[in-house]
N, C-alpha and C positions, 0 to 999 in steps of 0.2 A: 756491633753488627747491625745493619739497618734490617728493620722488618719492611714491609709491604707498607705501603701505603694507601689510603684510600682514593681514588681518582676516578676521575671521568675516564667510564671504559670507551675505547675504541675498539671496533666488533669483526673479528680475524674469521675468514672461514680455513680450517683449515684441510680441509679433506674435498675432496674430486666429488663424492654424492649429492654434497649441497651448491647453491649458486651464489648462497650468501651466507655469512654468519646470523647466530641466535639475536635477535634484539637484547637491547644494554641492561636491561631490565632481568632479563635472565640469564646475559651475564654475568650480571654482579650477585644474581643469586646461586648462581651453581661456582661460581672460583672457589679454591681451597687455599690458594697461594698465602692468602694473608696467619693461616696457621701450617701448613705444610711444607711451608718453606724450610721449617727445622729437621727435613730430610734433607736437607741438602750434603750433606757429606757421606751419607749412607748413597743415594742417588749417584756423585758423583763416585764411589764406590764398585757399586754395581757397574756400572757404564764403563769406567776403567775394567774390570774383568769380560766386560762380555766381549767388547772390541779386543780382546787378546784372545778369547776364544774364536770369535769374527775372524779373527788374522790367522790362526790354527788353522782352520778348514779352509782358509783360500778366499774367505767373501772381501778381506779386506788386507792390501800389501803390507809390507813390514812398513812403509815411509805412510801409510794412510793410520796406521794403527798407532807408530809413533806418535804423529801427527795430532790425533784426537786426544791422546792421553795427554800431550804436552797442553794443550787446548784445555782439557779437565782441570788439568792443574791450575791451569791461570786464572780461571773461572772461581778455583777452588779458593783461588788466594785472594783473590777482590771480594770472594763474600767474608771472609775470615774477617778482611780488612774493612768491612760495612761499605766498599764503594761499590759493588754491582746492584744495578737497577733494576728491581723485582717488577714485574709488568701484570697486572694482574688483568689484562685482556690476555695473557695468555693462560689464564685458569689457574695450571699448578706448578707445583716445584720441578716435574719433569720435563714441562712444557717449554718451562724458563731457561732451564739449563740447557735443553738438548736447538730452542730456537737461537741461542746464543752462540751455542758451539759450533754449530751449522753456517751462520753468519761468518765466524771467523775462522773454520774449517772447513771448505766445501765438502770434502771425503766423508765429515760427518752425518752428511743425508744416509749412508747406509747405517749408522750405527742403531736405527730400529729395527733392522735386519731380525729376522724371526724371536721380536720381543711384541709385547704389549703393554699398554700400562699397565694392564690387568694383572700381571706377574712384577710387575716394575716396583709397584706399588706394594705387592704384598713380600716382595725382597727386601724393598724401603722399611718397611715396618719391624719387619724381621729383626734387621742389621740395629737399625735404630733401639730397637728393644733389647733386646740384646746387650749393649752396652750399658744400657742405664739399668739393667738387673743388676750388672756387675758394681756397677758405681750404687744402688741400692744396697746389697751385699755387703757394700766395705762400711755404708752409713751405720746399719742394723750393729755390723761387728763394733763399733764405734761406741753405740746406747748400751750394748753388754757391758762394753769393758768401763764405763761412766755408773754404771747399776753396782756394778762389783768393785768398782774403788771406791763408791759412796759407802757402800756396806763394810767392806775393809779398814775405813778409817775411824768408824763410829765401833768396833766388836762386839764393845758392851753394852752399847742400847738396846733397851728391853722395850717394847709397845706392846698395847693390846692387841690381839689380831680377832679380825669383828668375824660376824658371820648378821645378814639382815642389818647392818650397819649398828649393831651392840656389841658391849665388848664380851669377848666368847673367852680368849684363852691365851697366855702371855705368848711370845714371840721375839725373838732377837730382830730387830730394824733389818740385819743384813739377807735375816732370811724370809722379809718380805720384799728386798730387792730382788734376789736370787729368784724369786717365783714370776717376776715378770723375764727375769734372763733366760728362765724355760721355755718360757713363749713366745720371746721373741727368738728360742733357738728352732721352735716348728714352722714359725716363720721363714726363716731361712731354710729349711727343709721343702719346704716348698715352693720358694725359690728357685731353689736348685733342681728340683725334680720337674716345673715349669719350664726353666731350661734347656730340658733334654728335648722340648716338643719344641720352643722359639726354635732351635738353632737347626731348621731344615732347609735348606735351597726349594725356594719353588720357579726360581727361572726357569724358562724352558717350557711354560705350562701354554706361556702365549696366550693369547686371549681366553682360549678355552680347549682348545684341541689340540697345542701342542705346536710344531712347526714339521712344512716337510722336510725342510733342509737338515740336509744331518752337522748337528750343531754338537758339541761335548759338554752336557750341561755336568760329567763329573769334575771335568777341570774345572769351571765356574766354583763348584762349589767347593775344590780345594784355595782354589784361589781364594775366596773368601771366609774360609776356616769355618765353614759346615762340614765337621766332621766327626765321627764318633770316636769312643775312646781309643778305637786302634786304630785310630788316622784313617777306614774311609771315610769318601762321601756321602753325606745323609739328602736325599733328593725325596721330594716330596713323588708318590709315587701314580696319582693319580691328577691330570690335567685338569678339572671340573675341581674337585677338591684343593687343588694346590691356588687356584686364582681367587675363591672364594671363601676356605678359610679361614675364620678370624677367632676360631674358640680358644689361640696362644694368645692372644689379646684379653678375653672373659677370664682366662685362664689368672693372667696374671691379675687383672683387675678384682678377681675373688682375693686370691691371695693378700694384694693390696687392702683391700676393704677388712680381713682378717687381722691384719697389722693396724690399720688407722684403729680398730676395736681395741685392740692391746694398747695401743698407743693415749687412747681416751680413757683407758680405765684406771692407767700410768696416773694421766692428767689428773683423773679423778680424786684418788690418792693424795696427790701432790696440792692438790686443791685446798682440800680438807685440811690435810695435816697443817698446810700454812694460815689457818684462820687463830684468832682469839682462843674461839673457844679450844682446838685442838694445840695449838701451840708446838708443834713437834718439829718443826723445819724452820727454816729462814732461809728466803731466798736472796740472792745479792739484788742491788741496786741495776747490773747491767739486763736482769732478765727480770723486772718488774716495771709496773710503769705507777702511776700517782692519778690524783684525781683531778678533775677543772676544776671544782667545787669546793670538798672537805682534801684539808692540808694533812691531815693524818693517815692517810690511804696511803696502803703499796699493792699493791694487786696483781695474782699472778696470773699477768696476761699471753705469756707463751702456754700455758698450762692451757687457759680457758680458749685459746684460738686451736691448740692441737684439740680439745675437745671437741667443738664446734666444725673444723675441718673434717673430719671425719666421718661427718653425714655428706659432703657431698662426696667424698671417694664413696660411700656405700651408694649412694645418687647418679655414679656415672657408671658402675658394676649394674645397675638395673636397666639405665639407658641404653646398655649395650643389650643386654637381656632380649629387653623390649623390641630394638632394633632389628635384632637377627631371627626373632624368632618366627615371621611370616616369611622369608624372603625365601623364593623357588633357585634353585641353582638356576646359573652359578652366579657372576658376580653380576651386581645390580649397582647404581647409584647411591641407594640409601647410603652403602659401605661407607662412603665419603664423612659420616658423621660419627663413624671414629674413633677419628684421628683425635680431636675434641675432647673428648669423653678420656682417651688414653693420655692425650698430654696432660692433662689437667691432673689425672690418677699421678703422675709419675713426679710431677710436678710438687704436687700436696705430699704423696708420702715422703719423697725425700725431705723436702723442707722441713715437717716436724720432726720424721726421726732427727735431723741435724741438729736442729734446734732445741730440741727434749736432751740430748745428750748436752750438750754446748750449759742448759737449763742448771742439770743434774751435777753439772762440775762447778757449779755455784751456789749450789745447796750447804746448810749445815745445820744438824741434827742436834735439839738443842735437850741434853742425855738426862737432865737432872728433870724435866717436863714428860719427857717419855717415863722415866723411872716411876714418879709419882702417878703417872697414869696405868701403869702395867702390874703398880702394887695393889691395888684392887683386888682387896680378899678374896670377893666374889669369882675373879678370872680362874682361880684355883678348886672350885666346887668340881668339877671334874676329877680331879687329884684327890678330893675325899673320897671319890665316889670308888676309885681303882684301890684308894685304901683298904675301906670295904672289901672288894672282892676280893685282895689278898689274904683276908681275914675269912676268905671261903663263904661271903654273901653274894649271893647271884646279883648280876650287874643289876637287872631290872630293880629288881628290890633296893641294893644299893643307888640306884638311882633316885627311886620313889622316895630316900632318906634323905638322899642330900636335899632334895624339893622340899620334903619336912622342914628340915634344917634352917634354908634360905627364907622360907615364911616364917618359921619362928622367927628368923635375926630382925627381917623387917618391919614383923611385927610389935617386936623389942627396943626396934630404933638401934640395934646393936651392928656393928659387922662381925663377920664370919668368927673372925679372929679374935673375936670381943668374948664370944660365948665361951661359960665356963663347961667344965667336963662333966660336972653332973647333969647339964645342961644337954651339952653331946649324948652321952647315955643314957639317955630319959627319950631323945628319939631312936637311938640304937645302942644297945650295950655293945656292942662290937668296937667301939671308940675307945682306947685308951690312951694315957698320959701323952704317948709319945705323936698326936691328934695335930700337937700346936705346931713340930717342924713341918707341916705339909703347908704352913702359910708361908718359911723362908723362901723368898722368892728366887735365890740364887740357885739354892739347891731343888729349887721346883725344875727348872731351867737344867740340871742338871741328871734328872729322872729321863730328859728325853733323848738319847742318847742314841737313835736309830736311824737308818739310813732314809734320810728324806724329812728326817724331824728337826725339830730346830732349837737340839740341843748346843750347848756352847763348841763341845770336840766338831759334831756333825757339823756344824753351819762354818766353823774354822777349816774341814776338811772342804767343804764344797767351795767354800771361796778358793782354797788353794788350787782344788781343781780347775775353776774355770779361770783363774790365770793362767794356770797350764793350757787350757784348751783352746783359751785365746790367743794368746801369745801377743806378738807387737802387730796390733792392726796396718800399722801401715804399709807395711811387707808384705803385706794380700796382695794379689795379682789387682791391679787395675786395667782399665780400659777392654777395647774390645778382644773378644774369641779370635777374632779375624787373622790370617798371618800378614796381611797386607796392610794394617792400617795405619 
């Protein structure tokens, strides 16, 4: 598909109050066409429903409503096809379309009939958004079900799970995947709760007050599958508010910035664990890149760009911020800056989540490296400490022993496991024989056995679960809400 290109503007006036167009200068500084041209199917959309509303009430015959829709379509097909010529003296994507259709439709001069951009645009937005939640949606379900086969194929790795980037306390690999599956399942939650606000009709707001003609903006918005769960129409309800806001935009770009977060902490992870020192993963050859310089480099460069990505989706959630936060109803100019800020958001988070998942099915978990790293006496001073209290010592106290304990070992140059029982009993007699099985690490692993811990049954239960819950991603509903698209 061709985008815009840059050119020498030619200067249109297009409206009866002025006697000439803006000079080229602030032409080419107010067009939006070279990025909002990516409404064009949402545009031609809308335009196809209202002229069938238009024809409903009488403003437009059946052969003129024919007419324009068959005109939509053709338009529709030359931009699919990259041959239509984007004009960017005509400013925007509406502009484009509707001086085009007009050219080869005359009947189409009425189809701005009780519309304005001001509504045009925030329907464009809408529709637009809207699907690319959807096709979000199916990405996200994509990086679960990539989390949960990583973790599934590996059961028996054991790693340390840090806390302050130390190692705190052993952990199955699977049920450090499964804790980003969590979050990236509140991500989808709000997603979908997002949702419920995108998918309103604000046609019909007209510039700012509405239109006098009596136009049926509930058919418009069945036509375009704004609707709630028991099939009515959801119409934005106030004229002023329906042209001017944009907080389903902030809306989504929080949500967005929430997910690049998760998505960079993923990174992070993923980061670490494939270095020297950490040694716990290996990523394939297709999702690493090498160096100019040193021959022995692999580097995981989708990891460190989803990282690095992720500041500007928090960077356009601020811009938008920033944007709307002075502006007097209703709609203003600034709004124009967007679009920008949202394509770019939608842009970034798909592309990592794809690619983090695409990442993570080229991963492998190298078991006998995690093992010797999670055997770490030390991960288990916790486990002495609950010994203890079984033994009826208050946890604090049991705790203030194990610390005894752990200075003694180091000051010994010993580990945990090293120290003998008299050894143990001399900082608490409450230690007996049976001291030394709290270091098998299998059965440490085996103590955790509750719901949400990451005992072996429990982490075997939750994976099975969230196969269940996933099921086969690609049988998700795709594309738009719309009934028309």
């Amino acid at each position: 598909m061709k985008k815009p290109k840059s050119q020498k503007i030619k200067v249109v006036s297009r409206s009866g109050r002025f006697s000439g167009g803006p000079s080229s200068d602030v032409a080419a500084f107010s067009e939006s066409i070279s990025f909002d041209w990516r409404l064009w199917r949402q545009d031609i959309l809308g335009s196809t429903a209202h002229a069938t509303m238009l024809e409903s009430i009488g403003i437009l015959s059946r052969k003129e409503c024919d007419d324009i829709i068959a005109g939509l379509r053709a338009i529709g097909s030359e931009i699919e096809a990259g041959s239509f010529q984007w004009k960017i003296e005509l400013e925007d994507v509406h502009m484009n379309i509707e001086a085009e259709l007009t050219r080869r439709v005359p009947s189409a001069a009425k189809l701005h009939t009780a519309r304005s951009r001001n509504d045009q645009v925030a329907l464009d937005v809408r529709l637009w958004l809207r699907d690319e939640v959807v096709a979000l949606r199916r990405e996200v379900r994509f990086l679960q079900r990539s989390l949960v086969q990583l973790g599934a194929r590996y059961p028996q790795a054991i790693i340390p799970g840090y806390t302050h980037l130390q190692r705190a306390q052993p952990v199955f690999f699977a049920h450090h995947c499964l804790a980003y599956v969590e979050m990236l399942e509140r991500d989808l939650g709000r997603l979908d709760d997002g949702l419920e606000r995108i998918n309103v009709c604000p046609l019909g707001s007209g510039a700012i007050a509405g239109t006098t003609l009596p136009i049926n903006r509930e058919l418009v918005a069945a036509f375009l599958g704004f609707l709630d769960d028991r099939g009515r129409p959801k119409l934005t309800r106030n004229s002023m508010d329906g042209v001017s806001d944009r907080d389903f935009v902030v809306e989504f770009c929080s949500t967005s910035a929430l997910l690049a977060v998760h998505l960079s902490r993923l990174a992070e992870d993923v980061i670490l664990w494939a270095t020297v020192e950490f040694g716990f993963i290996q990523i394939t050859d297709a999702y690493t890149t090498g160096s100019s310089l040193m021959p022995q480099k692999k580097n995981p460069d989708i990891a460190e760009l989803t990282r690095g990505k992720s500041g500007r989706v928090i960077g356009n959630l601020m811009s938008l911020l920033v944007l709307l936060k002075g502006l007097p109803m209703t709609y203003n100019r600034d709004m124009q800056e967007d679009k920008e800020r949202l394509f770019d958001t939608v842009d970034t988070v798909r592309s990592t989540t794809r690619l983090m998942a695409g990442m993570l099915n080229e991963t492998h978990v190298r078991e006998d490296v995690c093992r010797r790293a999670a055997g770490d006496p030390q991960l288990l001073a916790t486990d002495l400490a609950d010994y203890l209290v079984l033994r009826g010592l208050p946890f604090r106290a049991a705790h203030h022993a194990v610390g005894a304990l752990v200075a003694y070992a180091e000051k010994s140059g010993k580990t945990l496991d090293q120290i003998s029982l008299p050894e143990f009993q001399v900082i608490e007699p409450l230690f007996g024989a049976d001291v030394r099985g709290i270091f098998d690490l299998d059965k440490a692993m085996k103590r955790r056995e509750l719901i949400g811990a990451p005992g072996p049954k429990a982490v075997a239960a939750e994976l099975r679960r969230w196969n269940r819950l996933l099921g086969d991603p690609v049988t998700e509903s795709g594309g738009s809400t719309g009934k028309h698209l």
